[in-house]
C-alpha positions, 0 to 999 in steps of 0.5 A: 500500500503506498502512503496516500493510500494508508493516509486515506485509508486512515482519515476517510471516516472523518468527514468527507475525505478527497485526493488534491481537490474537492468535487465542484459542489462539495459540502463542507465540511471535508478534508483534503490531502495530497502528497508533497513527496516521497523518500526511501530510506536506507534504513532496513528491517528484517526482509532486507527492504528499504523502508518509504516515507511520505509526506502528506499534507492534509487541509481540513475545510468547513463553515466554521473554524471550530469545525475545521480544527475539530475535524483536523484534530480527529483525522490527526488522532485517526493516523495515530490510530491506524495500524497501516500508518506509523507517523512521524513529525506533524507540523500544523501550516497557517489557517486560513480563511477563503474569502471566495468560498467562504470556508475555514481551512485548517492544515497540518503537514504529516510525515509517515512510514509504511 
């Protein structure tokens, strides 16, 4: 499984959950989650393989900026979670609020092994 894969198959229950771009039309509140890279490591474990990690940064959108952070907060407690995903260093990005849009956007950038 690659690591947007395990991303996704751990946040999805949240709220409404979407790769780089929410449908047009999409009621919020959602999460959104695209991928800003992907390394190997040297580092090996007994099948002698090198392990991959990704990072992976996921913008929670809704109505309200309680329930962007909220929803943030779960889909981070979510990865914790998730035996497909071992997370590493998360770094919270500037919120934001779009004006055009009228959502709040809460943001975290997630490093993760698989």
């Amino acid at each position: 499984m690659s690591i947007k894969s395990a991303v996704y198959a751990a946040i999805k229950d949240v709220v409404a959950t979407f790769p780089v771009v929410a449908p047009q039309g999409t009621k919020p509140p959602y999460l959104r989650y695209s991928g800003i890279g992907d390394r190997d490591e040297s580092t090996y474990d007994a099948d002698g393989m090198g392990a991959t990690s990704g990072t992976i940064q996921i913008d929670s959108f809704a109505l309200s900026y309680a329930d962007a952070v909220r929803n943030l907060a779960a889909a981070r407690a979510a990865l914790y979670a998730s035996p497909g995903v071992t997370v590493g260093e998360i770094v919270g990005l500037p919120d934001d609020y779009e004006g055009d849009t009228k959502l709040f956007k809460v943001s975290m950038q997630v490093e993760a092994w698989e």
